[in-house]
C-alpha positions in Angstrom: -59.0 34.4 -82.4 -60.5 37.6 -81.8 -61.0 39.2 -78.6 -64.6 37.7 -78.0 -63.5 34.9 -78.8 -60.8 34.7 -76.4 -63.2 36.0 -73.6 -65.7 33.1 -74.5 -62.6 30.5 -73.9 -61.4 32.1 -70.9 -65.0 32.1 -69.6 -65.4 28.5 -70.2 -62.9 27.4 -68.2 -64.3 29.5 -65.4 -68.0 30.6 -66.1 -68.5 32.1 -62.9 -65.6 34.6 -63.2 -67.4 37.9 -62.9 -65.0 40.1 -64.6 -64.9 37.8 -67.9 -68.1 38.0 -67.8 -68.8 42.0 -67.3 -66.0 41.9 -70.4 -68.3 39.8 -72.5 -71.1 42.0 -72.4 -68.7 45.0 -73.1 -67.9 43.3 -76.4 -71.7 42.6 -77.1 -71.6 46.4 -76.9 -69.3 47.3 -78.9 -70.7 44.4 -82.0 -74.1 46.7 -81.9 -75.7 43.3 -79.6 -77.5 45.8 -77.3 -79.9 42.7 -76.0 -77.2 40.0 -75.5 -75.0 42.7 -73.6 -77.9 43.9 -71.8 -78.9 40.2 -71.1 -75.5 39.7 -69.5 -75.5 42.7 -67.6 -78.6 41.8 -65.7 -77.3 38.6 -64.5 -74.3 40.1 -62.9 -77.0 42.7 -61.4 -79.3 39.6 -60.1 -75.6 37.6 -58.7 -75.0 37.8 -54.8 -73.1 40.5 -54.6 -74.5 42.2 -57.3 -71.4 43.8 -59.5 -71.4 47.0 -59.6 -69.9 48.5 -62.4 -73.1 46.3 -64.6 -75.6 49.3 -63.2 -73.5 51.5 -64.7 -73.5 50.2 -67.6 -76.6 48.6 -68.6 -78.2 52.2 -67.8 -75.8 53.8 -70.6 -77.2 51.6 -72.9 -80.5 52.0 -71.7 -80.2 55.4 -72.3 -79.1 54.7 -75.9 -81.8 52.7 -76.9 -84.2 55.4 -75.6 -85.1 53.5 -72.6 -84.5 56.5 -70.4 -87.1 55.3 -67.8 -85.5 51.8 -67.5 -82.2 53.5 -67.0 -83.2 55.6 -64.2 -84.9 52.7 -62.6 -81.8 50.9 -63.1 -79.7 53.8 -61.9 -81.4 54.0 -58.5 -81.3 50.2 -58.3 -77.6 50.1 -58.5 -77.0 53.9 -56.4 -78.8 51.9 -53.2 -76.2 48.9 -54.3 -73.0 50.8 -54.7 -73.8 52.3 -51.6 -74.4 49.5 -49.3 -71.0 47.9 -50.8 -69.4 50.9 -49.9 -68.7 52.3 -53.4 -69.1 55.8 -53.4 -67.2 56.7 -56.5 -69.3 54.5 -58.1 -72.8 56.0 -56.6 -71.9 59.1 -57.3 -71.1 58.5 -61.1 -74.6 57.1 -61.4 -76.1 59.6 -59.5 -74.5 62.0 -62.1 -76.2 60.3 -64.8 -79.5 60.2 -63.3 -79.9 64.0 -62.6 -78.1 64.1 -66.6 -81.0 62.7 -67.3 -83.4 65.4 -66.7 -86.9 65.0 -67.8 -85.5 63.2 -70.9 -87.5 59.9 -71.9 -90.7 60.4 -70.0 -92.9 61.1 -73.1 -91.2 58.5 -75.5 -91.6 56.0 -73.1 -95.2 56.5 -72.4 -95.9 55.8 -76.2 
């Protein structure tokens, strides 16, 4: 059983397990399954609380995919978030990432 695998069991014994699930969509990553990880990343954005650390890293692969403007958008989304749950490590690593970001994207995505 490989690691997926072993996140898919744990997770369906508990499928609202937030951390199984952020671990899921890291693996979806790593397979090259930018949509199913991105899938799963947005419903832990959309859950009350939204989790965190899923702004993060739906915007890096945004920003992979060449969806620089989603990524910002994204980025802002979960700077506000991190904020009002009080994580400012975790604003300020986005915020890092969004003023990375420059004016990169803005043509490309307007094609």
């Amino acid at each position: 059983m490989n690691r997926k695998e072993k996140i898919e069991a744990m997770l369906a014994d508990d499928p609202t397990d937030t951390f199984l699930r952020y671990s899921l969509a890291m693996e979806l990553r790593g397979e090259g399954d930018h949509e199913a990880s991105l899938k799963r990343l947005d419903e832990l954005i959309r859950q009350t609380p939204p989790y965190v650390p899923a702004f993060f890293m739906s915007a890096q692969q945004m920003v992979e995919l060449g969806r620089v403007d989603q990524a910002r958008s994204v980025l802002r989304d979960g700077i506000d978030q991190a904020r009002l749950q009080g994580d400012a490590h975790a604003a300020a690593e986005m915020s890092e990432l969004l003023m990375s970001l420059g004016e990169l994207g803005e043509e490309d995505d307007q094609l």
